[in-house]
Structures are given as C-alpha cells and as structure tokens.
Backbone bond lengths (Angstrom), bond angles and torsions (degrees), N, CA, C in turn:
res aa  C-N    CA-C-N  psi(-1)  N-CA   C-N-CA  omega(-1)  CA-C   N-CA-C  phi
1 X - - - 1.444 - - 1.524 108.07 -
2 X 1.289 107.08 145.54 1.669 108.55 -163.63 1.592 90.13 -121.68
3 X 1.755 119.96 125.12 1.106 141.73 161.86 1.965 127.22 -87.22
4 X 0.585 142.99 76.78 1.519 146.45 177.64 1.450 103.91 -61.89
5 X 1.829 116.33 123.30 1.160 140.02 176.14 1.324 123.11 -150.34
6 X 1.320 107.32 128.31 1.557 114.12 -137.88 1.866 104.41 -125.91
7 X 1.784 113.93 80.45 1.299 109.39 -153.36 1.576 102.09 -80.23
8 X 1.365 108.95 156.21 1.664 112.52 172.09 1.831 116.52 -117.41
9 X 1.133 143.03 130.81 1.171 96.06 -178.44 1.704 140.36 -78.56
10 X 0.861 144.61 163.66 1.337 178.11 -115.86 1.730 103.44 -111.17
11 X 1.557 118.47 76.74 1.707 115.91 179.28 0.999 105.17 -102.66
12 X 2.126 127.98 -46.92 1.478 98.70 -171.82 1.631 101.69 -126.69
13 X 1.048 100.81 -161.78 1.768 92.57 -162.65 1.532 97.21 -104.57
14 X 1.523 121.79 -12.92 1.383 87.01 159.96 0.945 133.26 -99.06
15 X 1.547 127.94 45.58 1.452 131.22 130.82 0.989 126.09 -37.52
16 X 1.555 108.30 -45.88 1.405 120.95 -178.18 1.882 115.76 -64.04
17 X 1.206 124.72 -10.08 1.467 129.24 -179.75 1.609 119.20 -22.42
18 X 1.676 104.43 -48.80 1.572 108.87 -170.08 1.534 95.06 -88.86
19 X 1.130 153.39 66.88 1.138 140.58 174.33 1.433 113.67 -174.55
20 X 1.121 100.48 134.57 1.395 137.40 -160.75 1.341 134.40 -160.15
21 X 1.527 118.52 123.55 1.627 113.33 -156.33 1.142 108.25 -57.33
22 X 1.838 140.35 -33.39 1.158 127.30 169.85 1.666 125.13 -44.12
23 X 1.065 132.55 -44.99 1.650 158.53 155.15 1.548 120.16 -52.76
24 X 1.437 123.72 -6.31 1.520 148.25 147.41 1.745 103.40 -34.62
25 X 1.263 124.25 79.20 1.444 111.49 177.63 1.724 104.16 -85.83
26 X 0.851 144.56 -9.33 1.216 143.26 -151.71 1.820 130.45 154.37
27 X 1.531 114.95 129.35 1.090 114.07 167.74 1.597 134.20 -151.72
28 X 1.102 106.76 159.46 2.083 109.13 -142.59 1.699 96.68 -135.12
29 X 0.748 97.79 134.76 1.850 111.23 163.20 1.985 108.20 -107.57
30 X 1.290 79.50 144.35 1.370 81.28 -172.57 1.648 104.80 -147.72
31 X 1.292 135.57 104.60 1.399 135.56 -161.42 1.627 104.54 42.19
32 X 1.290 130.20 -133.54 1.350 144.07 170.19 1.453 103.54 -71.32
33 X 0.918 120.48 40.99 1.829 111.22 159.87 1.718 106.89 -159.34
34 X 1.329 77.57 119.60 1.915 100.84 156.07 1.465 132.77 -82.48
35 X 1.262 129.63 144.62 1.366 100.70 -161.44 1.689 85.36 -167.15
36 X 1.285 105.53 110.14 1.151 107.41 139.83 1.619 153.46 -107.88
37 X 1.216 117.33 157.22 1.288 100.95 -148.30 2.391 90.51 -123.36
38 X 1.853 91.51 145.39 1.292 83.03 -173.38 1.964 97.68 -122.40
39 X 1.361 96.31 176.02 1.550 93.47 -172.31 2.005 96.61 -116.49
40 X 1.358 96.57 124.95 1.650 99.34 171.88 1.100 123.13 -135.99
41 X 1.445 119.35 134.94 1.327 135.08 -165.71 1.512 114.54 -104.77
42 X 1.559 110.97 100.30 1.635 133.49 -174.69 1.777 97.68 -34.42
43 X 1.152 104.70 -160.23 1.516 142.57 168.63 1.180 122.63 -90.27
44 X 1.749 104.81 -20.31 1.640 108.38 -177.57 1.258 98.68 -113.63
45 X 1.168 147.70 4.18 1.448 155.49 146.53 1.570 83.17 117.20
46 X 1.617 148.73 39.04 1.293 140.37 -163.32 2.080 88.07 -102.48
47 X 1.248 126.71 119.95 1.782 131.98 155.50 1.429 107.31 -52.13
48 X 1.126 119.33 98.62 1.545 122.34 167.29 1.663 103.12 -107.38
49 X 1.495 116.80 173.84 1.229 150.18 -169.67 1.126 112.51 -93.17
50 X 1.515 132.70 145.68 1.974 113.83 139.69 1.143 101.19 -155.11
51 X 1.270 145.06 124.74 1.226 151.99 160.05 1.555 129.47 -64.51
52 X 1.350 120.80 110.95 1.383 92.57 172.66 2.137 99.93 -119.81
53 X 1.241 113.93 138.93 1.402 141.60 -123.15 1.620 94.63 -127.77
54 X 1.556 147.57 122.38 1.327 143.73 174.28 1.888 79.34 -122.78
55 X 1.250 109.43 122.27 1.704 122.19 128.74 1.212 136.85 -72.97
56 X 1.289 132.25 129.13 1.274 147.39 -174.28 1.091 125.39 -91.70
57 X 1.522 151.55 67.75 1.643 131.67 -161.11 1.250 79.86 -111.43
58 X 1.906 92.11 170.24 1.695 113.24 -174.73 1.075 118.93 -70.11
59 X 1.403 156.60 80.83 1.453 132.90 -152.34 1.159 116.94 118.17
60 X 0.989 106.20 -38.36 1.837 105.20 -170.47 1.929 104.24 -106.42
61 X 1.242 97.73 163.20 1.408 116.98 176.18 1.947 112.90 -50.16
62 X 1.175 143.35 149.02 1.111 120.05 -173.17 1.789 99.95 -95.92
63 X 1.155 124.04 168.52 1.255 144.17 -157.37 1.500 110.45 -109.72
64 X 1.013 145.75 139.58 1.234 155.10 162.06 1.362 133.32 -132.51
65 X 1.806 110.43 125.83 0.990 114.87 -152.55 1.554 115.59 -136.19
66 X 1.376 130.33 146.17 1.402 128.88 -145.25 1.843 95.31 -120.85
67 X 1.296 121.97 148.85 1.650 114.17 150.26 0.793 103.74 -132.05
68 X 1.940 96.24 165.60 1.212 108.12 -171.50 1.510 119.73 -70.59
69 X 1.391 116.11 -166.53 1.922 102.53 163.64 1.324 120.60 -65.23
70 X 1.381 118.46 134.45 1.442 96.87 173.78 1.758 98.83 -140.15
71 X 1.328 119.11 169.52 1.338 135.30 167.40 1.686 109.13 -91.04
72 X 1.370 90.26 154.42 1.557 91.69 -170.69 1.459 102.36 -96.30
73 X 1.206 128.81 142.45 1.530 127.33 -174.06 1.530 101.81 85.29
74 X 1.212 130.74 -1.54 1.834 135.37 -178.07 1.083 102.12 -53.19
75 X 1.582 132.53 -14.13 1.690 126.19 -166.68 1.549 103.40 -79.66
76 X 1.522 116.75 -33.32 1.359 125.00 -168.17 1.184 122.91 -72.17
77 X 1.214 108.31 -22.26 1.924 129.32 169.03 1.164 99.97 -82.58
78 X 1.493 103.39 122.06 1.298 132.19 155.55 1.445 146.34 -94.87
C-alpha cells in the first residue's frame, strides 16, 4: 500500500497543535531522517496521520519538518 506525505518545514509551533506524546503512533529512522509519526482524530471521527520529520546533515544545524494531514494508504487514490 502506497502512502503520500508531503513535509513542509517546521517555523512556528503551532503547527505543532495536533500533537501530543499520547497520539505518537510510531517512529522510524531512515538515513539522516527521524520521523515521527502521530495519530489524529478529525471532527468527523476520520484517523488521519502527521509527521513531524528532524534531518540530520554533517555540519549543519538539523532541520525540522511538519506534514500535512494525511490518510494512510492516500497513495492508492487516484
């Protein structure tokens, strides 16, 4: 199943609004990026996604990065 997630980076903190360590469904490293991922429940009772994403380069400051809502399996809809 193919998921589409579309990160932006990360300026003010209330991006951060839907998130909360209880709502932490999962998190993965993957080369230079950490990423955890949280689980949030709309207004219409719909389970959406949001990632928020730290990059790692050698040297530089690390990066942080926010997505939008997404559904899981959203890649398969066309």
């Amino acid at each position: 199943m193919l998921t589409r997630v579309k990160l932006k980076p990360l300026r003010k903190i209330s991006q951060l609004k839907n998130l909360s360590a209880f709502d932490c469904v999962g998190c993965e490293r993957s080369g230079s990026l950490f990423t955890l991922t949280f689980q949030i429940i709309d207004n219409d009772g719909n389970e959406l996604l949001q990632d928020l994403s730290i990059e790692f380069s050698r040297g530089k400051m690390p990066k942080l990065y926010i997505s939008d809502l997404y559904e899981y399996g959203n890649g398969d809809k066309q």
